[in-house]
Structure formats: structure tokens, C-alpha cells
Backbone as numpy.savetxt, mean C-alpha at the origin, in Angstrom:
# Nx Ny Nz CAx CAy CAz Cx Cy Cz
-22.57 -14.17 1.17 -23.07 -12.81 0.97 -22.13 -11.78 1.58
-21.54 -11.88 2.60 -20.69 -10.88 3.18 -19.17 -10.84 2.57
-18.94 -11.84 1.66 -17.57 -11.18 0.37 -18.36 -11.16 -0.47
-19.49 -11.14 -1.17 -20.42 -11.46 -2.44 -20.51 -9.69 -2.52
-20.97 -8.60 -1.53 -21.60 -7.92 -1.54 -20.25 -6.80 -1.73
-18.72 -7.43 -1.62 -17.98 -6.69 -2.40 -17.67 -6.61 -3.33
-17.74 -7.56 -4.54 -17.71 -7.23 -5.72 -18.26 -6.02 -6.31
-17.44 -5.95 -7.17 -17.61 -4.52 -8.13 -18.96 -4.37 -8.53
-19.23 -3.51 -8.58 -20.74 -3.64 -9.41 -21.92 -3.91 -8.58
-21.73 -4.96 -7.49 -23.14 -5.46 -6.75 -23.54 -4.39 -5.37
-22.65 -5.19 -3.96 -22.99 -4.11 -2.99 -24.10 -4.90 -2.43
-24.86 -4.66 -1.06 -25.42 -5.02 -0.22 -27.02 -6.01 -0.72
-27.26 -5.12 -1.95 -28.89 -5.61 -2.26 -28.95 -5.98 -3.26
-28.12 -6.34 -4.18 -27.63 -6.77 -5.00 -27.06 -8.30 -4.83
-26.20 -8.11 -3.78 -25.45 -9.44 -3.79 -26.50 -10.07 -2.77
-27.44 -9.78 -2.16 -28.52 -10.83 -1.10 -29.43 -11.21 -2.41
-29.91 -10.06 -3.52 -31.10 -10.67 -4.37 -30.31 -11.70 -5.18
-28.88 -11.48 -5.44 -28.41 -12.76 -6.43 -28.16 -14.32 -5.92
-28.17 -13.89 -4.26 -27.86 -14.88 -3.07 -29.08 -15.60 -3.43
-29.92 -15.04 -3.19 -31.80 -16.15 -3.05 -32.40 -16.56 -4.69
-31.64 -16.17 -5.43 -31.48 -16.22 -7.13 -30.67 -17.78 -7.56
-29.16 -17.96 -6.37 -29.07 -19.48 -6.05 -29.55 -20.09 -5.61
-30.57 -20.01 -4.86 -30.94 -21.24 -3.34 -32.44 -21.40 -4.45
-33.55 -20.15 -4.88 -34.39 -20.14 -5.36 -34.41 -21.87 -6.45
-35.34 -22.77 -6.31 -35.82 -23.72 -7.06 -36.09 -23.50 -8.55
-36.30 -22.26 -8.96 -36.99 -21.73 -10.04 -36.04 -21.33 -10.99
-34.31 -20.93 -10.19 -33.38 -20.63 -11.07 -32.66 -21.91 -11.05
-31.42 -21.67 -12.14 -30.87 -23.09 -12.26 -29.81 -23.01 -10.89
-29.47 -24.42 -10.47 -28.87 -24.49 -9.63 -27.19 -24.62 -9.69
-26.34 -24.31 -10.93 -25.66 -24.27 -11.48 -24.40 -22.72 -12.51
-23.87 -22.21 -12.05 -23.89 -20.88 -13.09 -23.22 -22.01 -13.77
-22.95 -22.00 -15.10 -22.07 -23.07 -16.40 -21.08 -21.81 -16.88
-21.49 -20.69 -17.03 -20.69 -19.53 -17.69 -20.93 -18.47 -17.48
-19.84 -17.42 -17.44 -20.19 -15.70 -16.95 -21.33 -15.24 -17.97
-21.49 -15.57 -19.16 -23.41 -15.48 -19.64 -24.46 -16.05 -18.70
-24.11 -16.94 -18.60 -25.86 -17.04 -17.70 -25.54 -16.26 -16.52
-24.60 -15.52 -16.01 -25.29 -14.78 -14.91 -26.40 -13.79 -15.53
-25.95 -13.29 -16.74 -26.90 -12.56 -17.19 -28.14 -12.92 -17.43
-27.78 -14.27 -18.47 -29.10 -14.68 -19.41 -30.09 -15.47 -18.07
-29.64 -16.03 -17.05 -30.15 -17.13 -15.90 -30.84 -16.29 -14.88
-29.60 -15.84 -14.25 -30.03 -15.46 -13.33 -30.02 -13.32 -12.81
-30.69 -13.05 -14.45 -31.32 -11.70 -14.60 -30.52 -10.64 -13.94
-28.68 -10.31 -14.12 -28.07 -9.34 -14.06 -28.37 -8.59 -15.18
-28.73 -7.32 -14.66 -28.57 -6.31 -15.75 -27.45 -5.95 -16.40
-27.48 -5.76 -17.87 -26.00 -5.68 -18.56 -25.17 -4.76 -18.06
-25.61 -3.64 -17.65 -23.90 -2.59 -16.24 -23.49 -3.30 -15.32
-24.64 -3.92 -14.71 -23.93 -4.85 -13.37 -23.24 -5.98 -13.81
-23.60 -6.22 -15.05 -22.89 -7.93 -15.47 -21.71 -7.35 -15.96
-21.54 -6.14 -16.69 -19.97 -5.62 -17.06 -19.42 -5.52 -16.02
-19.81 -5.13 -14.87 -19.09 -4.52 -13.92 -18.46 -5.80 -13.26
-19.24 -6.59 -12.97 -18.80 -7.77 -12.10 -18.21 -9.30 -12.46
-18.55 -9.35 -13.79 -18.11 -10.85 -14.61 -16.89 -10.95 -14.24
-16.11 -10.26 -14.58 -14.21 -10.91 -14.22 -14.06 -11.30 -13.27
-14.80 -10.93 -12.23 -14.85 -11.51 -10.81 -14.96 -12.57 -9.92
-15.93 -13.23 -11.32 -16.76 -14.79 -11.19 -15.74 -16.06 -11.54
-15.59 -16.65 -10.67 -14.51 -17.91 -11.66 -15.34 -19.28 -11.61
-15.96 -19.34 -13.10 -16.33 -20.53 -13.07 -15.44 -21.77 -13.47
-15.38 -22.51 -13.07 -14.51 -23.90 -13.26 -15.27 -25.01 -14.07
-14.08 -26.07 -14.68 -14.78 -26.58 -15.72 -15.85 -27.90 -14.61
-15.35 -28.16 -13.24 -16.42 -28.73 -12.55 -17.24 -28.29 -11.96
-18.29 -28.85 -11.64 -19.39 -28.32 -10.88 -19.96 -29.08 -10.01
-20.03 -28.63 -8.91 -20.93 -29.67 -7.68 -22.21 -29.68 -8.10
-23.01 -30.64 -8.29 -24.46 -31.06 -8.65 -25.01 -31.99 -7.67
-25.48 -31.65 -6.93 -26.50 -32.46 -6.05 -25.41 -33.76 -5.59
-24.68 -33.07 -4.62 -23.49 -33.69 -3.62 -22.28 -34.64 -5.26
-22.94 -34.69 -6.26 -21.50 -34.58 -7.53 -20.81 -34.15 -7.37
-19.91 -34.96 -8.83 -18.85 -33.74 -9.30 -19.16 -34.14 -10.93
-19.66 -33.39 -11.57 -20.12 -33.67 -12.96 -19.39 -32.29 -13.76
-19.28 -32.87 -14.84 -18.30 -32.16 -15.91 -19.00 -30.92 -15.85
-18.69 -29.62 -16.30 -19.75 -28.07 -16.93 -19.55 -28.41 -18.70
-21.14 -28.75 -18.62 -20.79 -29.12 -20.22 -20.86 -27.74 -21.23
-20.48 -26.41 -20.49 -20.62 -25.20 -21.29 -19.56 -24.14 -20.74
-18.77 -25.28 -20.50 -17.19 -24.68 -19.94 -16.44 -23.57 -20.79
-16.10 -22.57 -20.49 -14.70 -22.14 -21.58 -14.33 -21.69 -20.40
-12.60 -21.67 -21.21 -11.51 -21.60 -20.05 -11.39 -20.43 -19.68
-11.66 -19.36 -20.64 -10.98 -17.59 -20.03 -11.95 -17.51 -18.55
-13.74 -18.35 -18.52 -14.53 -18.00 -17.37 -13.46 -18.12 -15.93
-12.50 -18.72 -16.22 -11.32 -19.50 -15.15 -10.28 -18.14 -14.97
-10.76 -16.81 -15.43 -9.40 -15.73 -15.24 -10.19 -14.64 -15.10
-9.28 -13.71 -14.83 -9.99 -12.03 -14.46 -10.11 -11.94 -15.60
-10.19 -12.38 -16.73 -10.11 -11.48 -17.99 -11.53 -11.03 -18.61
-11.60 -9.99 -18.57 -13.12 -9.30 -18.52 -13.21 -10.24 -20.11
-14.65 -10.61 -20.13 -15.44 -11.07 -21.82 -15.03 -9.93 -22.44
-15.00 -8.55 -22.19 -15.03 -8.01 -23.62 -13.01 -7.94 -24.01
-12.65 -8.69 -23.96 -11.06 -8.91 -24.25 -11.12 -10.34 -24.67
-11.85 -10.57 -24.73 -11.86 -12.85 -25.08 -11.60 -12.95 -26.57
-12.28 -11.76 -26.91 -11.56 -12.34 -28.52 -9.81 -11.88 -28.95
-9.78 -10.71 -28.28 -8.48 -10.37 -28.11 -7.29 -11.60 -27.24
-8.19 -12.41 -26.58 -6.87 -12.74 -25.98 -6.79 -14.32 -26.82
-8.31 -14.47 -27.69 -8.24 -15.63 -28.46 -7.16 -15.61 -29.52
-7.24 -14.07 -30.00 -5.82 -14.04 -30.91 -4.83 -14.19 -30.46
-4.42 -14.08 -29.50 -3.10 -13.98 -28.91 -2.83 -15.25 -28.80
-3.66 -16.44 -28.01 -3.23 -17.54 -27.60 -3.06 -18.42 -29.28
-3.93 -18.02 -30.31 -4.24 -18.76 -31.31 -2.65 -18.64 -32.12
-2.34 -17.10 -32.19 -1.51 -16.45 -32.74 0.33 -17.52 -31.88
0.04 -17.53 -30.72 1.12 -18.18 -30.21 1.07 -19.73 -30.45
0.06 -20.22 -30.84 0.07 -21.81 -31.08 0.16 -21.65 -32.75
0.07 -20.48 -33.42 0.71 -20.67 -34.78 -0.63 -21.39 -35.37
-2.11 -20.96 -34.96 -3.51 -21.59 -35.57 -4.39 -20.55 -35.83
-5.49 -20.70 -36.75 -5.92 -19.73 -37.28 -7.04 -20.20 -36.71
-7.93 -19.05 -35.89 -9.44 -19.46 -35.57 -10.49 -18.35 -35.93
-11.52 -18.57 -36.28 -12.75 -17.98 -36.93 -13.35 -17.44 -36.01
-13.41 -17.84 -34.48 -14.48 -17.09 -34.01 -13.69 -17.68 -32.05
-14.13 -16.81 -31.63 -13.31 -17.47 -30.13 -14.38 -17.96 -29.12
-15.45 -18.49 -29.75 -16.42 -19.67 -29.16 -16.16 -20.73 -29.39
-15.38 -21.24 -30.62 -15.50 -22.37 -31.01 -14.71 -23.41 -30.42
-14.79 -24.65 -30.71 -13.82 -25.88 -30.32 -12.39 -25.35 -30.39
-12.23 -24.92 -31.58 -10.80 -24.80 -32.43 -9.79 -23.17 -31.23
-10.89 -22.48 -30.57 -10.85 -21.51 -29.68 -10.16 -22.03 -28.33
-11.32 -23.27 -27.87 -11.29 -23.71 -26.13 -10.29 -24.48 -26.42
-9.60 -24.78 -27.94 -8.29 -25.68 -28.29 -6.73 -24.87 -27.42
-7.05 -23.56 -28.42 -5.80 -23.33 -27.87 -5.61 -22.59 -26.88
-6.44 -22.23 -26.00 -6.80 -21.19 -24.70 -6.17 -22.22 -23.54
-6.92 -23.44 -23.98 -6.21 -24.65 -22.88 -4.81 -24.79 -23.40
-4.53 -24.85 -24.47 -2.68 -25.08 -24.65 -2.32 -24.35 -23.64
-2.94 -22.51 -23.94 -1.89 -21.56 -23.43 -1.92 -21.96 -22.22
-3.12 -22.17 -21.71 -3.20 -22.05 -20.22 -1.94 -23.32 -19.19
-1.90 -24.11 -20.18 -1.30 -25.25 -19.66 0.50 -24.83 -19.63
0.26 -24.33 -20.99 1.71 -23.67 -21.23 1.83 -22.00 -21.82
2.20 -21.61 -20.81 1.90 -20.20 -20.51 3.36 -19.35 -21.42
4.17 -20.07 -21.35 5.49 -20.14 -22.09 5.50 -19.50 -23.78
5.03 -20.20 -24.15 4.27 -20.15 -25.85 4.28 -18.60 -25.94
3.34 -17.85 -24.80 2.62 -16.08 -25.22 4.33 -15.71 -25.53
5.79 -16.18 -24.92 6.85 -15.49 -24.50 7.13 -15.42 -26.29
6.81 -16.18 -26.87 6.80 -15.83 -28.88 6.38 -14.96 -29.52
5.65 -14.39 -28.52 4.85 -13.14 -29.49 5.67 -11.48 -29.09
5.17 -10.85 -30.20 6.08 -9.56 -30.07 4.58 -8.55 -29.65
4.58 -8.22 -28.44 3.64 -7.21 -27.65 3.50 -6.39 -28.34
4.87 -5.73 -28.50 4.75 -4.32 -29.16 4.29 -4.07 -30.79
4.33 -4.96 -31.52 3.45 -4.90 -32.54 1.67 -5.11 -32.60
1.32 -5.93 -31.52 -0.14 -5.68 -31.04 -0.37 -4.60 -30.71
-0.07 -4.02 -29.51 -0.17 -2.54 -28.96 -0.06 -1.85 -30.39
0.78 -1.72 -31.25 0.95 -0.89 -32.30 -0.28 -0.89 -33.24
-0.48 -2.33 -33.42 -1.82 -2.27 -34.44 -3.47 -2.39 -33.67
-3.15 -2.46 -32.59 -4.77 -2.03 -31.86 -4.76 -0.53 -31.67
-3.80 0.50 -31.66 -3.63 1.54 -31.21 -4.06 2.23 -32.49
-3.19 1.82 -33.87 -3.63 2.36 -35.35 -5.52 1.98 -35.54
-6.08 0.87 -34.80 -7.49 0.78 -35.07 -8.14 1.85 -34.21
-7.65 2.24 -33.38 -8.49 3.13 -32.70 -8.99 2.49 -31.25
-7.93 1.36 -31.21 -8.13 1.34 -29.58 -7.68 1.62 -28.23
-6.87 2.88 -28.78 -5.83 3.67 -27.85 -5.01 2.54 -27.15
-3.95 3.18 -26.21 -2.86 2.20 -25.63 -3.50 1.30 -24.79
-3.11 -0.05 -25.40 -3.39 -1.29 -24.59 -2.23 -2.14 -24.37
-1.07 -1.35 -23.80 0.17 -1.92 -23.10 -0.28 -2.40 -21.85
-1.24 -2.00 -20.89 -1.58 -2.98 -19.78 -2.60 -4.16 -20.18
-3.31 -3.28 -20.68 -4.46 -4.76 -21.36 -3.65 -5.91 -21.17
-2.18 -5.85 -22.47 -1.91 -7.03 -23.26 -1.13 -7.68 -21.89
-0.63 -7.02 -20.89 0.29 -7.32 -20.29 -0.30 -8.02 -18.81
-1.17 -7.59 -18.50 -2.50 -8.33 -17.73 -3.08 -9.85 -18.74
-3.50 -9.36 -19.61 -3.86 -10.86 -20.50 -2.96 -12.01 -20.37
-1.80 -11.81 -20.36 -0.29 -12.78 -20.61 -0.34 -13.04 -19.31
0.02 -12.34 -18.19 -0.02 -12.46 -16.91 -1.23 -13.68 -16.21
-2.18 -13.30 -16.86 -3.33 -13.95 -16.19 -3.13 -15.20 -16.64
-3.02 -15.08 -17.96 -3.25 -16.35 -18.69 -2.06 -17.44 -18.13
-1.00 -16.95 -17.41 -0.16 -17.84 -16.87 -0.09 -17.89 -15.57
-0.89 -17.39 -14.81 -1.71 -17.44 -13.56 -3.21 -17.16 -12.81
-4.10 -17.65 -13.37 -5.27 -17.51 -13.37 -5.57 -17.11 -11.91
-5.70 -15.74 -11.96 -6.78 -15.78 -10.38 -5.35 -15.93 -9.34
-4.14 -15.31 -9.68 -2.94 -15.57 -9.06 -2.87 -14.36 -8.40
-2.04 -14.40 -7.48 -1.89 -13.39 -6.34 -0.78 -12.95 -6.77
-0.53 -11.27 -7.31 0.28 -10.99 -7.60 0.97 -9.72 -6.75
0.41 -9.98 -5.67 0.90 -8.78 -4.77 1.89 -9.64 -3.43
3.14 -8.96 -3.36 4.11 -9.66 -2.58 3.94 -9.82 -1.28
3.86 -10.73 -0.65 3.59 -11.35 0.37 4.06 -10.31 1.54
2.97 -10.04 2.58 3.59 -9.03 3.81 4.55 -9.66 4.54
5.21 -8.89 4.76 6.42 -8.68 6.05 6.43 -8.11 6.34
6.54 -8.10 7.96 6.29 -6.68 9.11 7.92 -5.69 8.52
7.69 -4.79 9.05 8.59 -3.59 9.01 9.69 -3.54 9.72
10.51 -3.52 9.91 11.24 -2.89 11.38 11.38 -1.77 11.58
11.86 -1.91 12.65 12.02 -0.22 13.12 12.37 0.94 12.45
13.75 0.59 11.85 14.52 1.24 11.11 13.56 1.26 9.74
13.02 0.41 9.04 12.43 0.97 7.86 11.17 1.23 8.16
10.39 1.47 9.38 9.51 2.31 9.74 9.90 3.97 9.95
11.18 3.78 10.57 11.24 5.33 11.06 11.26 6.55 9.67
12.13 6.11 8.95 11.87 7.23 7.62 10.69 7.55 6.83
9.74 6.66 7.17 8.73 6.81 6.52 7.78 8.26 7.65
8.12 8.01 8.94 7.36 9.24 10.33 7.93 10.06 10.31
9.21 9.88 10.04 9.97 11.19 10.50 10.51 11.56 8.97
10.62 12.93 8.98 11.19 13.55 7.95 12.64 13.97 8.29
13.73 13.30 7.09 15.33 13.72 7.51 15.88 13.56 9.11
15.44 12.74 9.67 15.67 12.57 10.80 17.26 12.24 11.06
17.83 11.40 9.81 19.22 11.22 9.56 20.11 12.05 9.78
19.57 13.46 9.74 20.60 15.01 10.07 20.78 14.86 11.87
20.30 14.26 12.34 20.34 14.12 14.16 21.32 12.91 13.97
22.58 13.25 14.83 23.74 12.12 14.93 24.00 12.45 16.54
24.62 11.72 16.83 25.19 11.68 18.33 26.49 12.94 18.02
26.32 13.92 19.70 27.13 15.11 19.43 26.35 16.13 18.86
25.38 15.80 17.79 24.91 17.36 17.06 24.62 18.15 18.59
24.47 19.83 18.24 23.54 20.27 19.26 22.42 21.04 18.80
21.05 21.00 19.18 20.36 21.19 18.28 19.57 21.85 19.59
18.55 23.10 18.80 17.45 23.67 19.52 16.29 22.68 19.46
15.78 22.95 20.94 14.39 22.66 21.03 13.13 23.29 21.53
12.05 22.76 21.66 11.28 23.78 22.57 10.52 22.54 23.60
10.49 23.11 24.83 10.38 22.69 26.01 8.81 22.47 25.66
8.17 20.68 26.06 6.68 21.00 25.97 6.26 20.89 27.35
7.19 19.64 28.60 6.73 19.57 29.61 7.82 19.24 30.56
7.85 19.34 31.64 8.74 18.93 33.11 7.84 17.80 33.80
8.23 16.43 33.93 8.10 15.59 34.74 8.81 15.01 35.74
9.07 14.51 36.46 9.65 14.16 37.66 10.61 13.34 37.15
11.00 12.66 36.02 11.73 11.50 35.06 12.64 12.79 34.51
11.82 13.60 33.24 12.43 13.91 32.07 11.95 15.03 31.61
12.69 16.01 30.61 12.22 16.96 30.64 11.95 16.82 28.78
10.50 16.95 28.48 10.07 16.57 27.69 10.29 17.70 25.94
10.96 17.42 25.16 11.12 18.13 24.38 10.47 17.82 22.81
9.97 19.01 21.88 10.06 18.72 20.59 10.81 19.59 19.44
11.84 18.78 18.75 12.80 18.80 17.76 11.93 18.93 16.72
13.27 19.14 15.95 12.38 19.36 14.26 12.48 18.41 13.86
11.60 18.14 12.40 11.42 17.01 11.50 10.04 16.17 12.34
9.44 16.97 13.10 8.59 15.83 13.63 8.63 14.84 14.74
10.18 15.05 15.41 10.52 13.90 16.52 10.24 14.52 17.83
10.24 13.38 18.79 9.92 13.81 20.36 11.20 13.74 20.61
11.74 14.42 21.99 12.73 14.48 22.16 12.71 14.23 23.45
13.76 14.09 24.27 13.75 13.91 25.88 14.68 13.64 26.56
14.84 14.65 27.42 16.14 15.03 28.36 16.03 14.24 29.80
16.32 12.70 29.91 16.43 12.05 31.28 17.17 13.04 32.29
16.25 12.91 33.52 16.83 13.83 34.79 17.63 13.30 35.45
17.93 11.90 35.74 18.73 11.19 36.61 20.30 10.99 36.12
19.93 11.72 34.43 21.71 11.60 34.25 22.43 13.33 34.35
21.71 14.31 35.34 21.93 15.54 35.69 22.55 15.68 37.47
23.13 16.48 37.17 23.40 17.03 38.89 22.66 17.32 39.44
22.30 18.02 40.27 21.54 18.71 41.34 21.38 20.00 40.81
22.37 20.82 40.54 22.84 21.61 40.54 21.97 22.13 38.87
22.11 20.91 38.07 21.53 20.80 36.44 20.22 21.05 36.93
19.71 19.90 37.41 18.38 19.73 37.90 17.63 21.07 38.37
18.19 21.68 39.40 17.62 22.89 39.42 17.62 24.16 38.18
18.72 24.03 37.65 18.70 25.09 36.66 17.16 24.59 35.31
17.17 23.71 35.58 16.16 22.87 34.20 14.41 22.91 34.80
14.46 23.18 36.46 13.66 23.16 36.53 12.64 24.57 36.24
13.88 25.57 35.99 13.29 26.99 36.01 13.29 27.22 34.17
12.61 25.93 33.77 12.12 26.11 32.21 10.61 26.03 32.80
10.35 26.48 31.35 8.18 26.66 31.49 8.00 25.84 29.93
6.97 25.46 29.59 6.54 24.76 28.48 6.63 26.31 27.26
6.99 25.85 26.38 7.47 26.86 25.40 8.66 27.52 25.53
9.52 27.25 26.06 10.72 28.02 26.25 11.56 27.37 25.52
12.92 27.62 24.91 13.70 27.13 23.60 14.81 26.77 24.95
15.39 25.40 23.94 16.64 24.84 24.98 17.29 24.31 24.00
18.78 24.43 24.23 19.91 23.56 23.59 20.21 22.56 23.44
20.09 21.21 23.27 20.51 19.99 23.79 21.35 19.84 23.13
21.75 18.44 23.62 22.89 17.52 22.47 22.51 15.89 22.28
22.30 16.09 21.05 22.01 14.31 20.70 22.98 13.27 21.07
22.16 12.39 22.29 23.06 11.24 22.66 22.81 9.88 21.54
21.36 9.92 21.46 20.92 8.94 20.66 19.49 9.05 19.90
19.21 8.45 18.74 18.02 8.30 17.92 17.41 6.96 17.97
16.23 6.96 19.39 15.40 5.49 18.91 14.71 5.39 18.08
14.68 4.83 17.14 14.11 4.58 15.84 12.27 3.97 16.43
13.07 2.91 17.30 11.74 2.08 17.68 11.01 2.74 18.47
11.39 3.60 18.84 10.22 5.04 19.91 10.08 6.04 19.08
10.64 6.18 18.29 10.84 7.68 17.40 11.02 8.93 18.41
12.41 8.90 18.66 12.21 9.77 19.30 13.78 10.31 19.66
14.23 11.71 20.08 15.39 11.30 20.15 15.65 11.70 22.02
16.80 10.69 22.45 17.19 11.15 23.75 18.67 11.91 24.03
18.30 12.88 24.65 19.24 13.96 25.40 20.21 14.37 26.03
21.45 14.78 25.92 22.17 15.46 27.20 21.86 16.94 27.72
22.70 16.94 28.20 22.21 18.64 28.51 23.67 19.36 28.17
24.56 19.14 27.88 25.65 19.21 27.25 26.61 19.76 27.88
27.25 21.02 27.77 27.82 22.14 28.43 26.51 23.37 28.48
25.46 23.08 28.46 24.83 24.15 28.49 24.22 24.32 30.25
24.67 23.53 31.22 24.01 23.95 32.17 25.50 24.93 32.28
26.40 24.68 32.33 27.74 25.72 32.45 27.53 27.06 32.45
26.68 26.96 30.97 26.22 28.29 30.47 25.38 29.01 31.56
24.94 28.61 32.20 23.23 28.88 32.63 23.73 29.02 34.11
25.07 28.52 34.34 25.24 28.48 35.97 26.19 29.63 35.82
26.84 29.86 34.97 27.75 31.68 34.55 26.72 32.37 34.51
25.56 32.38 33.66 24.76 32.85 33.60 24.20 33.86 34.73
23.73 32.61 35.78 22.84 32.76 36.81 24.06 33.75 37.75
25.24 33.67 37.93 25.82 34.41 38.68 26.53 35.53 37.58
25.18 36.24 36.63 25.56 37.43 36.27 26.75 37.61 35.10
27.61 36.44 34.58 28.43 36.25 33.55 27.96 36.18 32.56
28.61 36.66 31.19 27.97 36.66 30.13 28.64 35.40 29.21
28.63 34.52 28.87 29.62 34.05 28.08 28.89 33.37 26.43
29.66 32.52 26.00 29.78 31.64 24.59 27.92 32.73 23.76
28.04 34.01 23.96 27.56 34.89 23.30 27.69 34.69 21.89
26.16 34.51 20.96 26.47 34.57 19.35 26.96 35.59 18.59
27.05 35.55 17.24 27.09 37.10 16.97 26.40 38.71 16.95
25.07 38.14 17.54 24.29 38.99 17.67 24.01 39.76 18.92
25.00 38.85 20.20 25.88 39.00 21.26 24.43 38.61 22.34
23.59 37.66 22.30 21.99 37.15 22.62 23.58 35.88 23.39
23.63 35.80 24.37 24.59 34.38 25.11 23.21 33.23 24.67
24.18 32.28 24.40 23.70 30.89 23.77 23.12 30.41 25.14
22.01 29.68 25.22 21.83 28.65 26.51 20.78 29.50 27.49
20.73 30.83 26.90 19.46 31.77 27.66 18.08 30.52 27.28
17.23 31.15 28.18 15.60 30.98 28.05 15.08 31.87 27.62
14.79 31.26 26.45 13.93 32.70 25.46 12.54 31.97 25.03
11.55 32.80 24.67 10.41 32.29 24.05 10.61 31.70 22.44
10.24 30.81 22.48 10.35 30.03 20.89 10.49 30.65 19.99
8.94 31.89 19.80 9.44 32.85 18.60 10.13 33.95 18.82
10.93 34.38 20.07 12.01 35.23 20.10 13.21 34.94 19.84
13.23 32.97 20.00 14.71 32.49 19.70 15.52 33.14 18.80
16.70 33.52 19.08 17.93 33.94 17.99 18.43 32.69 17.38
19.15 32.89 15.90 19.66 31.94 15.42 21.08 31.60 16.10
């Protein structure tokens, strides 16, 4: 009941009343085919559309600690392939074994459904694009996935077609968090804005989304004090030493900009932009000059 109650269509009270619908004495103890969920064991026809492809009955059946044949076997019950495509996919398989069948219940039907199924190879004879063409002229709009799911299934029933996980690494994690992060190389110098001062590092955020961070122990004394007279929001210069991918984050020098800041501090003006604002000041974020 607790994977039962995810199928399509059912859900919590649904899949417990169909639960006690098996165990119940009164129903058969057997489903034989995606019909008797309906006709047996009293799905309503939305819920039985909704959920049949879901069901895989097999041509055996456990019977009272058995293994006895399902004497009302057909093979498509063995695939996702919703019933209302069975006659469609009866042509297809019939059409690839080069046999003509009347109706896709019959013997001459469960004949060649088992070929295909056995040899899945055979569908590779048929030309898709003339099906799609003449179901599309009847009025059954594009059935390029239909046909292409049908073939698929039919040569892997109930097959897992989604590629097996593998963890990530670092590197093909990081482009997916960070945006253009690739423009940060060792040497760039890039603005930031100051979020915090810790006793380690002086904590920064860059653009594109990355953390940034200026280690204190690779500063002077002399650095150290000038860095300590930042406040959270104040814009700073750095220079990219490196990009950890596996931290996301990038780490810091302080470049020639304490230089700046120590001319500065004794009243010198220097490496001034053109707007003559000296590079390496403490300015508020949205006063920064370009």
C-alpha cells in the first residue's frame, strides 16, 4: 500500500480499498489481466484509464504457494503500454512480422506481440514516419512519441530508461550555483562589498553570487590595521588568488591596495580614476565609483 497509493489515478483511499479488494475472500485472488481490475475488482473506468499501464501482469501467477500458468495472459499486460494503443501497437508488431491480423485479442495477435517481444529487432523494418503520417491524416494528431515509446517498450518492457546517477563533482557543480563565475581568474582585481570582520578573515561578497574572503594571517600588521577600519557595507578592492569550486567561493589578496590606503592615510592622493575619486578609498556600496 505505501508504493500502491502512488500510482496515477489511485492515492491514499483508493489504493487501501483496492488493498482489502486482494486479501477479501469474495474477490478473486488472482488479477489474470489489466480488465479484471475493472471487471473483478470494481475500478471505475477514470481510475482504470488512469492507472492500467502501471499494472504488470505476468504470464505466471502465484496460486496458493504455486506457480500455475495465467490462462488469460496477453503480453502488452507485461508493458507501460496504455490498452487504448494495443491495437495500434498490434499493427505494428503484426505489420513487422509481415502477418495480417483481424482483431488484437486473438491467438494470431498474442502470436506476434511475443515474436516482437522476443525480437525487438524486427519493429527496426518499419518506416515510423509513414505511420505518424497516416494516423495524423485520420485525425489522430502527432503520434511521433506514441510510436516511439511503443518500439521502445516493446524492446524493453518496464525498462529503466533513465541514466544511472553519478554524483557530481565539484567543478560540474559549481556552474550550475554560480553564474559566469569563469570571468574570476587569478590576478583579476575586482570590487567587493565588505559583509563581516572576524578574527580569521575579512568576509566578502562578489558578483555572480560568490562568497568571497580575504585571510588575515597572509597581511602585515600594518594591512591588518588598515582592514580593520572597514564596517559591513563598505566597497573594497581585492585581487583573485583563487576560485574554490568545492566551497564556492573565491579567496583573496589584498593586493597593492593597502599601499593605497597607507598614502592615503598620511594625506596622499594617488592611483586616482578618471573621475579623480583615488581607487582603494572606503566608500558606501551605492556611492561606489566605477
Amino acid at each position: 500500500q505505501a508504493v500502491l497509493q502512488f500510482v496515477c489515478g489511485l492515492g491514499p483511499r483508493k489504493a487501501a480499498a483496492l488493498q482489502q479488494r486482494f486479501l477479501d475472500p469474495a474477490f478473486p485472488k488472482v488479477v489474470h489481466t489489466r480488465d479484471s481490475l475493472q471487471k473483478d475488482f470494481r475500478i471505475t473506468p477514470k481510475v482504470m484509464e488512469n492507472c492500467c499501464a502501471f499494472f504488470k501482469v505476468v504470464e505466471f501467477s502465484g496460486v496458493e504457494d504455486c506457480i500455475a500458468r495465467n490462462p488469460e495472459y496477453y503480453p502488452l499486460d507485461r508493458t507501460r503500454i496504455h490498452p487504448e494503443y494495443y491495437d495500434l501497437t498490434v499493427k505494428l508488431a503484426a505489420d513487422a512480422c509481415d502477418v495480417t491480423v483481424d482483431s488484437f485479442v486473438g491467438e494470431v495477435a498474442r502470436d506476434v506481440l511475443e515474436e516482437v517481444l522476443d525480437q525487438p529487432g524486427k519493429l527496426d523494418t518499419l518506416v515510423m514516419e509513414q505511420y505518424r503520417k497516416g494516423l495524423q491524416e485520420q485525425g489522430y494528431g502527432d503520434m511521433t512519441d506514441i510510436l516511439e515509446d511503443i518500439k521502445l517498450e516493446l524492446a524493453h518492457p518496464f525498462g529503466e530508461r533513465r541514466a544511472m546517477f553519478t554524483q557530481y563533482t565539484a567543478e560540474e557543480i559549481f556552474p550550475h550555483l554560480v553564474k559566469a563565475a569563469e570571468t574570476y581568474e587569478h590576478g583579476d582585481q575586482v570590487s567587493a562589498e565588505v559583509m563581516r570582520i572576524t578574527e580569521a578573515a575579512v568576509h566578502l561578497r562578489l558578483g555572480f553570487g560568490l562568497q568571497g574572503v580575504l585571510p588575515l594571517k597572509f597581511l602585515s600588521d600594518r594591512e591588518k590595521a588598515i582592514v580593520m577600519k572597514f564596517r559591513p557595507g563598505d566597497a573594497l578592492d581585492v585581487v583573485v588568488e583563487r576560485v574554490e569550486k568545492d566551497r564556492h567561493r573565491v579567496v583573496c589578496s589584498y593586493g597593492h591596495q593597502a599601499d593605497i590606503l597607507a598614502e592615503q592615510s598620511k594625506g596622499v592622493r594617488i592611483g586616482s580614476n578618471p573621475e579623480g575619486t583615488p581607487r582603494g578609498t572606503v566608500t558606501p556600496l551605492g556611492a561606489r565609483s566605477v
